[in-house]
ZAROKE-610805 format. One line per 4 residues: their letters; for each residue x, y negated, z negated of N, C-alpha, C. Coordinates in steps of 0.1 Angstrom, whole numbers, plus 2048, in hexadecimal, padded with zeros to 3 digits. Layout:
a = X,Y,Z,X,Y,Z,X,Y,Z; ...
***
This chain:
xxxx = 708,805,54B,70D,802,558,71B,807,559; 720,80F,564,72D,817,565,735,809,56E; 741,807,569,74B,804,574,751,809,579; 753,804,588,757,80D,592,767,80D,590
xxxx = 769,81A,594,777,81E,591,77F,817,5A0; 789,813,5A0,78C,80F,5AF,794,81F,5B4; 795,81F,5BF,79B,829,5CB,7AC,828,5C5; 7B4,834,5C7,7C3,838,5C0,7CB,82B,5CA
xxxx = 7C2,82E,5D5,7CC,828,5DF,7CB,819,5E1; 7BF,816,5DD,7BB,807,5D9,7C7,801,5CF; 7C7,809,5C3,7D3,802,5BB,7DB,805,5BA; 7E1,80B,5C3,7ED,80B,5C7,7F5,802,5D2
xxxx = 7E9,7FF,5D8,7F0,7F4,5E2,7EF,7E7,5DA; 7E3,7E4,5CD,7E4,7D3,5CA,7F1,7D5,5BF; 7F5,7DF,5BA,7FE,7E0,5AD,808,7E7,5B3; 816,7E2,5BD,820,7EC,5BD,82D,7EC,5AF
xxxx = 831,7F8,5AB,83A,7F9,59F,847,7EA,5A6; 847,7E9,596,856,7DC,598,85E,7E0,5A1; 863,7EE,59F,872,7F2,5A7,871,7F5,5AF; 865,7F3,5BA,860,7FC,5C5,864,7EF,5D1
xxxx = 870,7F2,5D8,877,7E7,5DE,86F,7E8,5ED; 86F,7DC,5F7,86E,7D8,5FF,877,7DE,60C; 875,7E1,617,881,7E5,621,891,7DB,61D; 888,7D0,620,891,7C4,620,8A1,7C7,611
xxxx = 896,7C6,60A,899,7CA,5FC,8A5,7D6,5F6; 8A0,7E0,5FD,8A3,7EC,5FF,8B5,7EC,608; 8B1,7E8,610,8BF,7E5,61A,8CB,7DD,613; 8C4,7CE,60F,8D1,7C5,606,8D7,7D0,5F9
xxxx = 8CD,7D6,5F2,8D4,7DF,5E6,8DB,7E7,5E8; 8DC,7F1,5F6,8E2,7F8,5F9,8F0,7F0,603; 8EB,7E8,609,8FC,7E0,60F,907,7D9,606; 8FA,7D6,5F9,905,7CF,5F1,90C,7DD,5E9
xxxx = 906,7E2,5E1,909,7ED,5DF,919,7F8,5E8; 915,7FB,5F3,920,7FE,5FA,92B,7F5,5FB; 92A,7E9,5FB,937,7DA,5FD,93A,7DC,5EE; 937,7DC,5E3,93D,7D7,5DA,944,7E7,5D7
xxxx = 93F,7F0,5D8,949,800,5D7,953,800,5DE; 952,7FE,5E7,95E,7FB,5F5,967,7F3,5F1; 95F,7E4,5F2,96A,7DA,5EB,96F,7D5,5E2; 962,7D5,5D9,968,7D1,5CA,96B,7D8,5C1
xxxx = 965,7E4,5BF,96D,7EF,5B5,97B,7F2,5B4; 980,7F4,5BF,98D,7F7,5C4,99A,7E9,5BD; 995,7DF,5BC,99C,7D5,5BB,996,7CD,5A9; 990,7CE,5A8,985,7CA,597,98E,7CD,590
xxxx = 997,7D2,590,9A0,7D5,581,9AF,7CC,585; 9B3,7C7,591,9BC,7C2,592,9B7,7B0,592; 9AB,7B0,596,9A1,7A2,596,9A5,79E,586; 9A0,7A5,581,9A0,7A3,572,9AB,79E,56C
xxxx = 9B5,7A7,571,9C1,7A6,56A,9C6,797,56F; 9C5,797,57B,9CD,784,57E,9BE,77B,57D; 9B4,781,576,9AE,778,575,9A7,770,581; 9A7,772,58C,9A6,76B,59A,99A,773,5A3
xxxx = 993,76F,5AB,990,775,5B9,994,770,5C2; 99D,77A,5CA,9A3,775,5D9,997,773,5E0; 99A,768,5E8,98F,760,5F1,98D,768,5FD; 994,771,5FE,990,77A,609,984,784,608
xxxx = 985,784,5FA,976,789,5F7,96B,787,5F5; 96C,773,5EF,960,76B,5F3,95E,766,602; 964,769,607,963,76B,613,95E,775,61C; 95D,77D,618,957,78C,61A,948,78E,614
xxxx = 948,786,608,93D,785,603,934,77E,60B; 932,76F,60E,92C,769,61B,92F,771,624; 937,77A,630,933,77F,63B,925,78C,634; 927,78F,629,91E,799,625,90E,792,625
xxxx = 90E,784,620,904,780,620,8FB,778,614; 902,780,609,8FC,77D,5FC,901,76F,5F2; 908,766,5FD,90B,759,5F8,901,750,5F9; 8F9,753,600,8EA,749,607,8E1,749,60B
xxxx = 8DA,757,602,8D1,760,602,8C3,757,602; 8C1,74E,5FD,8B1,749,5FE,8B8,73C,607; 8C2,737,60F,8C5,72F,618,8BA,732,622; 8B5,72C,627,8A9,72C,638,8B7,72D,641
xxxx = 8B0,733,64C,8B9,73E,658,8BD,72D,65F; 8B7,727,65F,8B9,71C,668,8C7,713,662; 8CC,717,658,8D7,710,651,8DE,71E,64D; 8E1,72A,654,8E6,732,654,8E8,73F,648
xxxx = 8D9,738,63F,8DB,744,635,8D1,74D,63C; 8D0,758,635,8C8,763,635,8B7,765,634; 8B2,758,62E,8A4,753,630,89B,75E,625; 8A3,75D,61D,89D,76B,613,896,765,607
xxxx = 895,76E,5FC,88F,768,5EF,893,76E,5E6; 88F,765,5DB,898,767,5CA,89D,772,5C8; 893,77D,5C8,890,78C,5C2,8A1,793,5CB; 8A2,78F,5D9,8AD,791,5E2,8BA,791,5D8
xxxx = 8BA,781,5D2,8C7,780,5CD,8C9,782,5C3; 8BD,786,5BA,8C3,791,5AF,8C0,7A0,5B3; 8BD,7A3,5BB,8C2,7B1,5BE,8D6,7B1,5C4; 8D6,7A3,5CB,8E5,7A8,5CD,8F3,7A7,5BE
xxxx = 8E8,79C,5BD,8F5,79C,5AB,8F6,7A5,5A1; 8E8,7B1,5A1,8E6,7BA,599,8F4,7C6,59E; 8F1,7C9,5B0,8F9,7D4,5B3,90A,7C9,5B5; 90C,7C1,5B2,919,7BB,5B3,921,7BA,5A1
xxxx = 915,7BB,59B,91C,7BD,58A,91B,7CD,589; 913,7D5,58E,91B,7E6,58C,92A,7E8,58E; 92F,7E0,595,93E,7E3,599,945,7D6,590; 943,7C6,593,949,7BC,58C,943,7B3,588
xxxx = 93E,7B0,57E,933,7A7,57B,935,797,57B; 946,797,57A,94E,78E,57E,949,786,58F; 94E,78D,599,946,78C,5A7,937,788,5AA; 930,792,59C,923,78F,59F,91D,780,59B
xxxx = 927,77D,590,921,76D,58D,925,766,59A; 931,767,59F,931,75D,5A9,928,75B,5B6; 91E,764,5B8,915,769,5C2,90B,761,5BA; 906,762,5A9,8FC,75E,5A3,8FB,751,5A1
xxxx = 906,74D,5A2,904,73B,59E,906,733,5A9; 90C,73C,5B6,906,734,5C7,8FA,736,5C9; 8EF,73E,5C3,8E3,744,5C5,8D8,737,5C2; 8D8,741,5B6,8CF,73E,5A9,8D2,72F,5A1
xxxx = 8DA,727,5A1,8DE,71C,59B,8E0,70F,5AB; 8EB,713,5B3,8F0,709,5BC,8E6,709,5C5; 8E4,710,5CE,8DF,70D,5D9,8CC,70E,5D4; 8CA,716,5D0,8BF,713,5CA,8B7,703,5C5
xxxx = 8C3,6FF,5BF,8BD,6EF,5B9,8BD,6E6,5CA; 8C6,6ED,5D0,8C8,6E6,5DE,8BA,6E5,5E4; 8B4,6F3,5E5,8A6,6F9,5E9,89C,6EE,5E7; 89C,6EF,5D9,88D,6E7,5D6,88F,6DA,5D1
xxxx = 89E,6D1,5CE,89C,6C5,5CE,8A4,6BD,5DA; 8A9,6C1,5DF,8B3,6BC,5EC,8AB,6B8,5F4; 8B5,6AB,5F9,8A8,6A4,604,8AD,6AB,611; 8A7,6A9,61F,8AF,6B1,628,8B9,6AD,631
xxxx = 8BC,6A1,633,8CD,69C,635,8D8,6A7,629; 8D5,6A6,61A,8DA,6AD,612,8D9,6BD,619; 8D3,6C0,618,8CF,6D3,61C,8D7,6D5,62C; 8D2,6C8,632,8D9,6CE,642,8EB,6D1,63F
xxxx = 8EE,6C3,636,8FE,6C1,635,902,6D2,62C; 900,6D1,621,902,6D7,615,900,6EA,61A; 8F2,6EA,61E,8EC,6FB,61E,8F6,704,625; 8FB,6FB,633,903,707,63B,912,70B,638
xxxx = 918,702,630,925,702,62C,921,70A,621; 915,709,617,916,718,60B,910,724,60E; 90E,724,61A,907,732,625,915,738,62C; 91E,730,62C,928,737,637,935,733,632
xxxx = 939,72C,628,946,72C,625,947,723,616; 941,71D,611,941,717,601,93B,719,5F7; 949,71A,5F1,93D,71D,5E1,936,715,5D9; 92D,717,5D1,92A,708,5CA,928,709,5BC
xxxx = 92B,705,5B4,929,702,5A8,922,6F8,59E; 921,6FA,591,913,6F7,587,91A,6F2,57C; 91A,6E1,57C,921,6DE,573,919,6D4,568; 911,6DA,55F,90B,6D3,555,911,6D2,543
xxxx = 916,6E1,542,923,6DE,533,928,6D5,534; 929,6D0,527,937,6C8,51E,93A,6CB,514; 943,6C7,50F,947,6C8,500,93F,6CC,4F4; 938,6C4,4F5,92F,6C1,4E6,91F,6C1,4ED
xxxx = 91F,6C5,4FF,910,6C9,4FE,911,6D8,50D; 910,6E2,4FE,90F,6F1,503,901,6F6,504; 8FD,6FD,4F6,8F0,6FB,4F9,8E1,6F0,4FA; 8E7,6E6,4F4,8E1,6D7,4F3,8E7,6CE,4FC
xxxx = 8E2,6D6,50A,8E8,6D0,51C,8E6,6C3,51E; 8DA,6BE,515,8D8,6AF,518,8DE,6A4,514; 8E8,6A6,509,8F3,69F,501,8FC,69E,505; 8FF,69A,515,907,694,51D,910,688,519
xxxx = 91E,68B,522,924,67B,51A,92A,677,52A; 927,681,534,92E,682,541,921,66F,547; 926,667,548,921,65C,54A,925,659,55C; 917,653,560,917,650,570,912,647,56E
xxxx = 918,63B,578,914,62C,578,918,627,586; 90E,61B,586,908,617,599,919,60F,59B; 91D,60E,5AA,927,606,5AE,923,607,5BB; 91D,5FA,5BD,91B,5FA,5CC,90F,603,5CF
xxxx = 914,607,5DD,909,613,5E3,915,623,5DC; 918,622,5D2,918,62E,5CF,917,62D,5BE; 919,63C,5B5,91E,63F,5A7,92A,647,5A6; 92D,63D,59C,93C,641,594,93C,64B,588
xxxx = 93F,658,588,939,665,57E,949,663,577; 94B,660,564,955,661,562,94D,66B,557; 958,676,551,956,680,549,95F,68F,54C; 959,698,546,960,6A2,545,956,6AC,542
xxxx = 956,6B7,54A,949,6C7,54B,956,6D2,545; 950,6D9,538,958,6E7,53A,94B,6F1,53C; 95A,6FD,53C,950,709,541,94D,70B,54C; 950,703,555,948,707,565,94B,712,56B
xxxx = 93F,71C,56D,944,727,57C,946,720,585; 94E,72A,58D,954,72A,598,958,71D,59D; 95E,717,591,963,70A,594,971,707,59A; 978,713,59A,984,717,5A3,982,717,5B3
xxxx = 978,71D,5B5,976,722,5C7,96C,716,5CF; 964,712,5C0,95A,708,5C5,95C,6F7,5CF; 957,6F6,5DD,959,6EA,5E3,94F,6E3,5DE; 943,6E5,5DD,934,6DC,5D2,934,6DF,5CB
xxxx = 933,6D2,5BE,931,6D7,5AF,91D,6CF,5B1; 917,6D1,5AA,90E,6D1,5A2,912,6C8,592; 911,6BD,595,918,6B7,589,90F,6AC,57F; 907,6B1,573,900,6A5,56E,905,69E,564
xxxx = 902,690,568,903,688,55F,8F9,67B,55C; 8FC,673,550,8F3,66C,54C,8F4,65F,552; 8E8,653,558,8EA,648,562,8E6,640,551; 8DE,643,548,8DE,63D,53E,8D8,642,52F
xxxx = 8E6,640,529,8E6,647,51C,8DA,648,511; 8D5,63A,50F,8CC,63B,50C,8BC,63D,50E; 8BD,646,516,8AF,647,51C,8B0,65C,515; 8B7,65E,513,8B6,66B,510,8BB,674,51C
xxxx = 8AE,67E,51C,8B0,686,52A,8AD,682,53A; 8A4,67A,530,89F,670,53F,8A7,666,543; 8B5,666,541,8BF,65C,54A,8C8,664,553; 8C6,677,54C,8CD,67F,554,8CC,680,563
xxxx = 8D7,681,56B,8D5,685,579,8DD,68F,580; 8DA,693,587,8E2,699,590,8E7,695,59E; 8F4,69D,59D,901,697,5A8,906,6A1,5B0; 904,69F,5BD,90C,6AD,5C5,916,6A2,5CA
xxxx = 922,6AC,5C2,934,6A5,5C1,93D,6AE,5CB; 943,6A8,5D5,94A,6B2,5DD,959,6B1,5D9; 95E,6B9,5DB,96D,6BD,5D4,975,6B2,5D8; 975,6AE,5E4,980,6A4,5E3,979,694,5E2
xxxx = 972,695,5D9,969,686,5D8,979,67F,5D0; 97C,672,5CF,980,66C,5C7,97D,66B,5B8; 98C,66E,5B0,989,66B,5A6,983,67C,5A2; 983,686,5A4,97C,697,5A1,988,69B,5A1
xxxx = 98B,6A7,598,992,6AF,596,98A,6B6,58F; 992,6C3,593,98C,6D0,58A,9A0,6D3,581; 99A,6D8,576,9A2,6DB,56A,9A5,6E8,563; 9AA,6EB,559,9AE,6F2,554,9A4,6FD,556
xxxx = 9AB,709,559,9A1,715,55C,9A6,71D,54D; 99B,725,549,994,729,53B,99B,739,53B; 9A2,73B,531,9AA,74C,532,99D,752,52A; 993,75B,533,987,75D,529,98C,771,526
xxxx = 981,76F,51D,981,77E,516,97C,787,521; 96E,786,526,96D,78E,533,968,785,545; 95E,78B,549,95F,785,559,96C,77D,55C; 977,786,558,985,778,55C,98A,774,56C
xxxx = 983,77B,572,988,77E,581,97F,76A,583; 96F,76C,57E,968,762,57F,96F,756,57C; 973,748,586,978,73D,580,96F,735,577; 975,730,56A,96A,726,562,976,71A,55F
xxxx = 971,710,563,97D,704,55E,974,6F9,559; 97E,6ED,557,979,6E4,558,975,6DD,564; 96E,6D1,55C,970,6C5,56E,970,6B8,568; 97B,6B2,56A,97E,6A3,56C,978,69C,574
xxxx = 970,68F,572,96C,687,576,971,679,56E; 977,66F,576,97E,660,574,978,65A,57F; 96F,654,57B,968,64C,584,964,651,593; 964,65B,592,962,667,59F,955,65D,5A8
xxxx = 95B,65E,5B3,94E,651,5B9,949,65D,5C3; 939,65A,5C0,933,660,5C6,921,65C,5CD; 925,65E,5DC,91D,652,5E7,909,65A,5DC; 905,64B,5DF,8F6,64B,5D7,8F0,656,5E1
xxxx = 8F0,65A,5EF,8EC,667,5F4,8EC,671,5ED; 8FB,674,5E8,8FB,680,5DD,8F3,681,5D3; 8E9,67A,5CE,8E4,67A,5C3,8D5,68C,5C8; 8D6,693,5BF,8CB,6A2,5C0,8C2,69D,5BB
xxxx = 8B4,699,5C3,8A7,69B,5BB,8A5,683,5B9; 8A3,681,5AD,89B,673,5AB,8A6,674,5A0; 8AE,664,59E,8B5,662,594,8AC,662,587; 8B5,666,579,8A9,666,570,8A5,671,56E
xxxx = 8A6,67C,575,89B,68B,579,8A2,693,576; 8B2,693,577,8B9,69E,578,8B7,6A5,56D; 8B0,6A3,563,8AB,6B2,555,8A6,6BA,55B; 89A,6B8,563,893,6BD,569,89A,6C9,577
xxxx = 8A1,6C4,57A,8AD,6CB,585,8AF,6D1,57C; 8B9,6D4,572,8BD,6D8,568,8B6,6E6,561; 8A8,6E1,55A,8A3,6EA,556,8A1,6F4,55C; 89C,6F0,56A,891,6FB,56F,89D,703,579
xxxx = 8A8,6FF,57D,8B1,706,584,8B5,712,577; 8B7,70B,570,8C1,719,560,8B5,721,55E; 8A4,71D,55E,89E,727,55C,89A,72F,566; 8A0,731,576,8A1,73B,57F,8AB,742,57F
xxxx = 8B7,73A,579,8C6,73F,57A,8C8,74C,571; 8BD,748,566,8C3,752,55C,8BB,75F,55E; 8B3,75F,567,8AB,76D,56F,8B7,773,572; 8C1,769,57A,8D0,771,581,8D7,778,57A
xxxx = 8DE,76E,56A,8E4,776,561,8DA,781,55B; 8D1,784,55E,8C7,78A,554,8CF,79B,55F; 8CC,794,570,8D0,7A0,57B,8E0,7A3,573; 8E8,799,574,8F5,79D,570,8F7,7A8,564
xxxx = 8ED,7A8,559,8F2,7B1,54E,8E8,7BF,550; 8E2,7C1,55D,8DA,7C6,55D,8E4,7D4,566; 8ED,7C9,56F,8F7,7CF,578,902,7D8,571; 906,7CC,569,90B,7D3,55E,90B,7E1,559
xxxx = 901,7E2,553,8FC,7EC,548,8FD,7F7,551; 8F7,7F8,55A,8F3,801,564,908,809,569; 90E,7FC,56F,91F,803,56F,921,80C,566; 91E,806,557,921,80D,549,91B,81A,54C
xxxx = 911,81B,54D,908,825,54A,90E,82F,550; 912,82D,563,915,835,56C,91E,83C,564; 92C,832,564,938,834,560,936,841,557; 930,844,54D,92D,84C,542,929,856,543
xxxx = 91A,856,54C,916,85F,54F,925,86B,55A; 92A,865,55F,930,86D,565,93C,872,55A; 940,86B,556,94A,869,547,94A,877,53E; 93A,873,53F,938,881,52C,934,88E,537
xxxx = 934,88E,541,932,89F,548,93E,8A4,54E; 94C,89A,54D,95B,8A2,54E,961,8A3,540; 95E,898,536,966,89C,52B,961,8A6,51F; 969,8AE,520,966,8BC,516,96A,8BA,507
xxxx = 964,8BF,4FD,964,8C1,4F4,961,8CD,4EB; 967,8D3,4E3,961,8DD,4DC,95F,8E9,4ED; 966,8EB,4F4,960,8F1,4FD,956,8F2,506; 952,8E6,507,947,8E2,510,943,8CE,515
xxxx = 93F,8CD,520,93D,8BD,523,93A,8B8,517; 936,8AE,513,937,8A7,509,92A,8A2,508; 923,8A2,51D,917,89C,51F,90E,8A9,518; 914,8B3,516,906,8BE,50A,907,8BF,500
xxxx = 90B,8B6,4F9,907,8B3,4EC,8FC,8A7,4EB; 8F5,8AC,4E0,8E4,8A6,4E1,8E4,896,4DA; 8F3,895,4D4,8F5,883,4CF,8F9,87D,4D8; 901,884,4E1,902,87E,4F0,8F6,878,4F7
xxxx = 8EF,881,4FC,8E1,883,503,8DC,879,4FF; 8D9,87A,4F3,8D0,86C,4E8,8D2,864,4EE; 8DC,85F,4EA,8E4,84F,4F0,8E2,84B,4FA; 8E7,858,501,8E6,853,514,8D7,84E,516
xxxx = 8CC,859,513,8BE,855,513,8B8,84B,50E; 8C0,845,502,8BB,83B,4FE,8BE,82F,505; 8CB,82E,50C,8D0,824,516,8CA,823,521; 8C7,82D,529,8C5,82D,52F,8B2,827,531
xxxx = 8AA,82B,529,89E,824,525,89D,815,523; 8A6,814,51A,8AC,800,51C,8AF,7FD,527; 8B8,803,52A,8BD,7FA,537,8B1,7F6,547; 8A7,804,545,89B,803,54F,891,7FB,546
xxxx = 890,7F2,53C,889,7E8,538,890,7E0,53B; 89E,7DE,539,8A1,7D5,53D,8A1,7CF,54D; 8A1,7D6,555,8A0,7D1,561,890,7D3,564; 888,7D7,55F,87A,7D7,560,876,7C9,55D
xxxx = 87C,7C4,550,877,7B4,54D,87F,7AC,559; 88B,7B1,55F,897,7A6,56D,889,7A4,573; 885,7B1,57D,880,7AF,587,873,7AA,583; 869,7AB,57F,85B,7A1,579,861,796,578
xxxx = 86D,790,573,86C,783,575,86F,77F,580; 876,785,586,879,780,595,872,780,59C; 867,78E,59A,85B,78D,5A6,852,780,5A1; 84E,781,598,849,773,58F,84C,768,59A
xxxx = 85C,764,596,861,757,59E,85B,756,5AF; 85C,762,5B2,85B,764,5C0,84D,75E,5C1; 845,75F,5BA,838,762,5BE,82F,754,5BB; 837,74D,5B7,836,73F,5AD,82C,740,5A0
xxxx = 830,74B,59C,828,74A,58F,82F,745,587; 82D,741,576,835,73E,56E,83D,747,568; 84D,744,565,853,74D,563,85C,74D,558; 85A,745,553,862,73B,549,869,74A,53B
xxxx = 85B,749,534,85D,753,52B,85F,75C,531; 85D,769,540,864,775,540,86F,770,542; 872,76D,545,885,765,54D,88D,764,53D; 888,75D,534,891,75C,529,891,768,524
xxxx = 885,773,523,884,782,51A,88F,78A,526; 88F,78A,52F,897,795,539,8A5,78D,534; 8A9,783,537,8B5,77C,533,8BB,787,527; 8B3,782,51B,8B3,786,50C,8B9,794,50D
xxxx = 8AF,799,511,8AA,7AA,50E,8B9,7AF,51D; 8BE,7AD,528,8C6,7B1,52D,8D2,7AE,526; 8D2,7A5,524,8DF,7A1,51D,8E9,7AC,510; 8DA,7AD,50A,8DC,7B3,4FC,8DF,7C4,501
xxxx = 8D8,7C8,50B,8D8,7D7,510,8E7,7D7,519; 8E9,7CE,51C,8F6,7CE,520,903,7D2,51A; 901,7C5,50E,90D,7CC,502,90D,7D8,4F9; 8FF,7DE,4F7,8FA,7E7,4F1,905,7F6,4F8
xxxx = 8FD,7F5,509,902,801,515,90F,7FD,516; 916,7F6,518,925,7F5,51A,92D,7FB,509; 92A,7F6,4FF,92F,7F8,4F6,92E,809,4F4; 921,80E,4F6,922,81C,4F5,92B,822,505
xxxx = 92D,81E,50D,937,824,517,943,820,514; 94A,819,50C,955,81F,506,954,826,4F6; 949,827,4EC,94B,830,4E6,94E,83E,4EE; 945,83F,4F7,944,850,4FC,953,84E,501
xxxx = 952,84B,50A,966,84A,511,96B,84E,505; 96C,84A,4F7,974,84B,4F3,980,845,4F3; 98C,847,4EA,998,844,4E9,998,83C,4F9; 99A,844,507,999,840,512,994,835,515
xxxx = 986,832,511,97C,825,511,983,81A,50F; 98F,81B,504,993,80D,500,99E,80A,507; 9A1,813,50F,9AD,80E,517,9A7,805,529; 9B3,801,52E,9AB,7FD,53A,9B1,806,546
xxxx = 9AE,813,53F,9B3,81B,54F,9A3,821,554; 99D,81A,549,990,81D,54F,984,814,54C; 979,814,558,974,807,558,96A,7FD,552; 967,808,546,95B,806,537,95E,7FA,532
xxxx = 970,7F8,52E,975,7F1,525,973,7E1,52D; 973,7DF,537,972,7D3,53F,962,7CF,53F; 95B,7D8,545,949,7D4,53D,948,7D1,533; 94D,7D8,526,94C,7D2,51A,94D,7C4,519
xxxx = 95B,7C0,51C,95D,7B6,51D,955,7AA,522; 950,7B0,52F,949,7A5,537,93A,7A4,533; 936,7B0,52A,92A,7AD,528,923,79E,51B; 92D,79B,510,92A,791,50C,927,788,50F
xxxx = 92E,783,518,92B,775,522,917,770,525; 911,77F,522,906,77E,527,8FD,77C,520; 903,77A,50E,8FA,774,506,8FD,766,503; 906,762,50C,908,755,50A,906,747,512
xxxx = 90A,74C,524,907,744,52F,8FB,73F,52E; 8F8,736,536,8EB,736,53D,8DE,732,52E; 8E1,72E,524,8D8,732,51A,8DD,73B,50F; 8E3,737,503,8E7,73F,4FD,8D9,74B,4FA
xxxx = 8DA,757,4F3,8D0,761,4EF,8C4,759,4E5; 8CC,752,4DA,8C3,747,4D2,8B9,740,4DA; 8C4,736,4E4,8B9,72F,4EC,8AE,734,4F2; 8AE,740,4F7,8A4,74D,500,897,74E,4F2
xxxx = 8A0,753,4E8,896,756,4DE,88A,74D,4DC; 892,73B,4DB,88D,731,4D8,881,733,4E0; 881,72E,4EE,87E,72D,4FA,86E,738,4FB; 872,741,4F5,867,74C,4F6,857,747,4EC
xxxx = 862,748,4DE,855,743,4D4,852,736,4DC; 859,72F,4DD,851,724,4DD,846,726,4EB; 847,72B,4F4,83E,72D,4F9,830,739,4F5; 833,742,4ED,82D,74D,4E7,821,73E,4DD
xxxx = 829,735,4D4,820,72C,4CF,815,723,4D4; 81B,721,4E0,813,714,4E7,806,71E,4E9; 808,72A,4F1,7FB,732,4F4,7EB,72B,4E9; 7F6,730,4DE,7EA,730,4D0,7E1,722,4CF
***
């Protein structure tokens, strides 16, 4: 008995290629794309240097759009989906990958958890203020619980009709610019993870401060500080999701988020790559570009091959998410595998630069830099690895 072969055109419509974008799609890559050449390249090396992003360009960022990209039109975001907002963080880390986290963590972390556990008094107040003018931030670090998130000491306890959050978060993005934090803490210690909750803390709550901001090695433009909490009172409305639950907020927000950083190093690699490729076909050697020499070529080809797996595993996971399939394990492997292609392609765009590469009159040496951060955010590389087998085992 022969099986029928299907029609070319049959599978082509049920199987379109990963990279094969959407109009919709198509348009955000190319707008963000043109904004961040315009805007942010021009200014990325001076960002760096003070360490800062002027607000006039998170500012610019929301009129662009890409602050509240899966927000519904009726609370003034853009009514889009996931795949959207890592396409915009991908073309926002070619030029600053710095910028691009702060696009990633209003996305994929804040407003997101807003999405699917917020009740809708929460979503009416909260959505249009991070659609049109606020940032928000993701405050689950402490001290002594980095990658072991549930080893909380940040303590919340009932007074009245509200909780009193005393403790201390490091590490926070955009904990500088941010008016909502995203803030978990434990209602009771000994219950484990299951005492964990989650708190949307607004900046000027009593008793909240934000703290010492972090002199980091790269994304320095990105703010990361602390956050002080002394009895920070905060009304029982605020509470995200079912007291008790917040692991669960937790987990499943970091395992969408890290699709974002996965976009981030993916943005990355790709700046590098440009940078170079145009790099090794002005600088001469021996009498000729440098790009015709065949150890050159090698390299470039071989980067360039990683780097299109690497965003081959971004977008499957993201279509994945999109699609509500399970996405757990690609999300941790694109994470892993971007991350690693990131430092791999940066580090080779300043070998090729050369002597040049290590200086900062040009823009290799600043990716370098920023590319670390990406085996460590969001899930260190270990935890990814963890994450993987253990699901590779349960199959069996």
């Amino acid at each position: 008995m022969r099986t029928a072969v299907p029609d070319a055109r049959d599978a082509a419509d049920a199987a379109s290629p990963l990279t094969r974008l959407s109009e919709d799609e198509r348009l955000l890559r190319a707008s963000v794309r043109a904004f961040a050449e315009a805007e942010i390249a021009p200014v990325a090396r001076r960002m760096d240097d003070e360490a800062r992003i002027p607000r006039a360009l998170i500012d610019q960022l929301f009129a662009l759009g890409v602050m509240g990209i899966e927000i519904p039109e009726r609370w003034g975001g853009a009514g889009g989906h996931f795949f959207l907002s890592v396409l915009a963080v991908e073309e926002l880390a070619r030029v600053d990958p710095a910028v691009a986290v702060v696009c990633d963590v209003q996305n994929t972390l804040v407003i997101n958890a807003l999405l699917r556990w917020g009740s809708e008094p929460q979503q009416s107040r909260l959505l249009p203020a991070l659609a049109s003018r606020s940032v928000g931030a993701y405050a689950l670090s402490e001290a002594a619980s980095g990658s072991d998130a549930f080893s909380l000491t940040t303590r919340a306890t009932r007074d009245g009709g509200d909780w009193l959050l005393t403790g201390r978060k490091l590490w926070i993005t955009n904990a500088a610019e941010a008016d909502f934090f995203l803030v978990f803490a434990t209602v009771d210690p000994g219950a484990g993870h299951r005492g964990i909750t989650a708190f949307l803390v607004e900046r000027d709550f009593e008793g909240f401060a934000v703290g010492r901001k972090e002199d980091k090695l790269g994304i320095r433009a990105s703010s990361t500080c602390e956050l002080l909490l002394d009895a920070c009172r905060v009304p029982a409305a605020n509470v995200l999701g079912e007291v008790g639950r917040g692991y669960k907020v937790a987990i499943e927000t970091l395992n969408e988020g890290r699709i974002g950083i996965a976009a981030q190093m993916v943005g990355l690699a790709q700046g590098a790559l440009d940078h170079t490729l145009a790099y090794v076909q002005e600088r001469e050697q021996f009498g000729k570009p440098i790009a015709d020499f065949q150890a050159v070529q090698f390299q470039l080809a071989q980067a360039a091959t990683e780097l299109e797996a690497a965003r081959l595993q971004t977008y499957n996971a993201a279509r994945l998410r999109d699609a509500g399939e399970p996405f757990l394990t690609a999300g941790a492997m694109a994470k892993l595998f971007s991350s690693q292609v990131a430092e791999r392609v940066s580090s080779l765009a300043v070998q090729l630069f050369g002597g040049a590469g290590y200086t900062k009159d040009y823009p290799v040496e600043k990716l370098y830099r920023d590319a670390k951060i990406g085996q460590i955010y969001e899930g260190t590389s270990n935890l990814q690895l963890q994450t993987i087998a253990k699901q590779m085992l349960r199959r069996r």
